[in-house]
N, C-alpha and C positions, 0 to 999 in steps of 0.2 A: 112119676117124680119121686124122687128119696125122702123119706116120710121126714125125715129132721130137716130136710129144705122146705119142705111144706108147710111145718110148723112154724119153721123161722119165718116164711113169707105170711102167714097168718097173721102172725103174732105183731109184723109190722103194717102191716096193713089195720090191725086193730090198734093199735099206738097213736097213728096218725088220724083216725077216725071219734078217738076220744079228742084229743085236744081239739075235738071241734063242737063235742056234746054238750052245749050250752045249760043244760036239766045239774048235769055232774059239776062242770067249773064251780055253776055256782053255790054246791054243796060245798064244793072244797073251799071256796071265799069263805063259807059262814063256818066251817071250818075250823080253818085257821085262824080266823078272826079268835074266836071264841078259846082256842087250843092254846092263843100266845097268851092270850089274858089269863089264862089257869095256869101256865110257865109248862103245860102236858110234855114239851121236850125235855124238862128237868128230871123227869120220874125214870131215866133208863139209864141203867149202866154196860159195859162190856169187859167182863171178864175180872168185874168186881169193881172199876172204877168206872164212877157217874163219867155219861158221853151226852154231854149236850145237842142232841141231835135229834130230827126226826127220825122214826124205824127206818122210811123210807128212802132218806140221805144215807142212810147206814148203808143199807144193799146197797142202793147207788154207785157209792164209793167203791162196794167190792166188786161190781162188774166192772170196774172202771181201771180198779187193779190188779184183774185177772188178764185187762186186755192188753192194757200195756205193759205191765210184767214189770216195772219202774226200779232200778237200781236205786234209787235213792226217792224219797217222800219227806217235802218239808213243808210243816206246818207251822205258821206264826198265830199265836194264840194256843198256849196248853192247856191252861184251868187246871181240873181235877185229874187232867191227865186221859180220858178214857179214848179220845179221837186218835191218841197216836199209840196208845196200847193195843187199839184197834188195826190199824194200819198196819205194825206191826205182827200182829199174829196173824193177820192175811199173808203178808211176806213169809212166815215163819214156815205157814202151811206150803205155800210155793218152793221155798227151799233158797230164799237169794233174797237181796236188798236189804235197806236199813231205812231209819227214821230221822228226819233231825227236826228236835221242836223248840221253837222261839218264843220264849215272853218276856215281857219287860220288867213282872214281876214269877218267879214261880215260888210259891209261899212253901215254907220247911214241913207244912203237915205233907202237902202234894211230892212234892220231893221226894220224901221217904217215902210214901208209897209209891211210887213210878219205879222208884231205882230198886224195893225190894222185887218189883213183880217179876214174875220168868218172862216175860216179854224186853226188858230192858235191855236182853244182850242186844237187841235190835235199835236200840234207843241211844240218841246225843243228844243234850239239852243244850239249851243256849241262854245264859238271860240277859239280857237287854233290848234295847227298843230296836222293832224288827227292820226300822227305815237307817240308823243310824249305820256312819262307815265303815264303825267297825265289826259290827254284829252282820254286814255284808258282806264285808271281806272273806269271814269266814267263812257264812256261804257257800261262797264261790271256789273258795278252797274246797271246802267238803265234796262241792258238786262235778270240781275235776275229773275227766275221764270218766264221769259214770253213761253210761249208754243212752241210759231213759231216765227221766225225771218227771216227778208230779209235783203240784205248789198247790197248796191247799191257803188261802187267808180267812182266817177268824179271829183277828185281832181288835185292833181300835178301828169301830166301824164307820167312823166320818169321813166325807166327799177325800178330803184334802188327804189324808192317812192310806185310805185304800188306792187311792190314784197311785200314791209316791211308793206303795209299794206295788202295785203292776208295771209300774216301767221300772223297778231296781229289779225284781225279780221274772218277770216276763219270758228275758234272753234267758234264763237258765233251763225254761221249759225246752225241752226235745220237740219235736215233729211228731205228731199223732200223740201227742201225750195232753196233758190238760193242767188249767189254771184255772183251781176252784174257788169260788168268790162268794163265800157265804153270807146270808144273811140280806141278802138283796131284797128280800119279803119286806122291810124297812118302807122303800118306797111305796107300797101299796096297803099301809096302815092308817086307820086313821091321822087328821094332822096334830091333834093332841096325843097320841097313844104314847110318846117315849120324850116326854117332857121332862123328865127325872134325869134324859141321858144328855151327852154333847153332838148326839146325830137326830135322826129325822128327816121326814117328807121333806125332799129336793137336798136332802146333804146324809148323803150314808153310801154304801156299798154300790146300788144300783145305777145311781149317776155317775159313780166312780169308773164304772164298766161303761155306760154309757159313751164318757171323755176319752177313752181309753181308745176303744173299738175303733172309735173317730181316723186314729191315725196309728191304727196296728191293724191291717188288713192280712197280717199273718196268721191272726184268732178270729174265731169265728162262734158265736152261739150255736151250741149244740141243740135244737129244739127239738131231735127226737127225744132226748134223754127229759129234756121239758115235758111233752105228752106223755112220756110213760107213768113219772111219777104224779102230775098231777099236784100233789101232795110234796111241798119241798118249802125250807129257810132258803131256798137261793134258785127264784126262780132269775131266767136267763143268766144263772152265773156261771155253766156250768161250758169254761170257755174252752174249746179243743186248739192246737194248734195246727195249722194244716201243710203250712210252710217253713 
């Protein structure tokens, strides 16, 4: 057999064999438990600007954009900016596509730094709220004719919020490409943990996906991509389209 099919058949073979190792989940539970309460995702940046991310959502992401090769990646939820400076210097190494990032607010310190970075030629901002008609209409504009598309949400993480943006933005995903749904770890926190926020156990991201999947049988939970990481803000959010 050809040693790179070998490897690749290993490699899945040992994927599907972890997300069964009960000894591991449950490190990774205590974990993450323990990782959200220190903010451990807050401590990393890319390419100078903080990326609210786990390491391991990072890569994620880049094998995800090596495979589909995406003419366009739209993210709702900027921050400090480092998720779509991200994205884009993946594109940039590839040689094709662009970025378009939405927030409701993106504050003048973040601003300036995104628009000076050399990634920005890859970059369109958007600011207004990601569900409203007009901040979608442009969307849709932007997303005309492009081939391949990815949808990344990290926005306002409540039931009712992520729902309304997987069916506004859903249709703009391509076929084998994916709609990423962060932050779904929400559901399996304690039921005190995020009393400060407007989401929480049974109202955030994960039920969001749950309502969703119900009556989109064109998405599908990717659950290899589940086993491999182990370690992820979005566990089953990681939705492919198949149809």
């Amino acid at each position: 057999m050809d040693p790179i099919k070998r490897f690749e058949q290993e490699r899945e073979r040992r994927i599907q064999n972890q997300g069964k190792n009960m000894s591991l989940l449950e490190a990774v539970r205590d974990f993450q438990e323990q990782s959200i309460k220190s903010l451990y995702s807050y401590n990393f940046s890319w390419m100078g600007r903080p990326i609210i991310q786990y390491p391991q959502d990072i890569v994620m992401m880049q094998e995800i954009l090596w495979d589909v090769k995406p003419d366009l990646v739209i993210e709702t939820g900027i921050a400090h900016g480092g998720s779509i400076i991200f994205y884009a210097s993946i594109l940039e190494l590839m040689g094709k596509g662009e970025v378009l990032g939405i927030d409701i607010e993106i504050r003048p310190h973040n601003r300036k730094a995104i628009e000076v970075h050399p990634m920005f030629k890859r970059i369109t901002m958007i600011e207004g709220s990601s569900v409203s008609p007009e901040v979608v209409e442009q969307v849709k504009t932007h997303a005309e004719s492009k081939q391949a598309v990815l949808v990344c949400l990290d926005s306002n993480h409540t039931h009712d919020h992520v729902l309304h943006e997987l069916e506004l933005y859903s249709s703009i995903v391509t076929p084998g490409s994916y709609i990423v749904v962060f932050d779904t770890i929400i559901e399996y926190m304690a039921d005190d943990f995020f009393t400060h926020r407007s989401w929480g156990k049974g109202n955030n991201p994960r039920t969001a996906v749950q309502e969703f999947l119900r009556t989109h049988d064109e998405f599908v939970i990717d659950g290899a991509i589940q086993n491999k990481l182990l370690i992820t803000v979005a566990p089953e959010g990681y939705l492919k389209r198949i149809k």
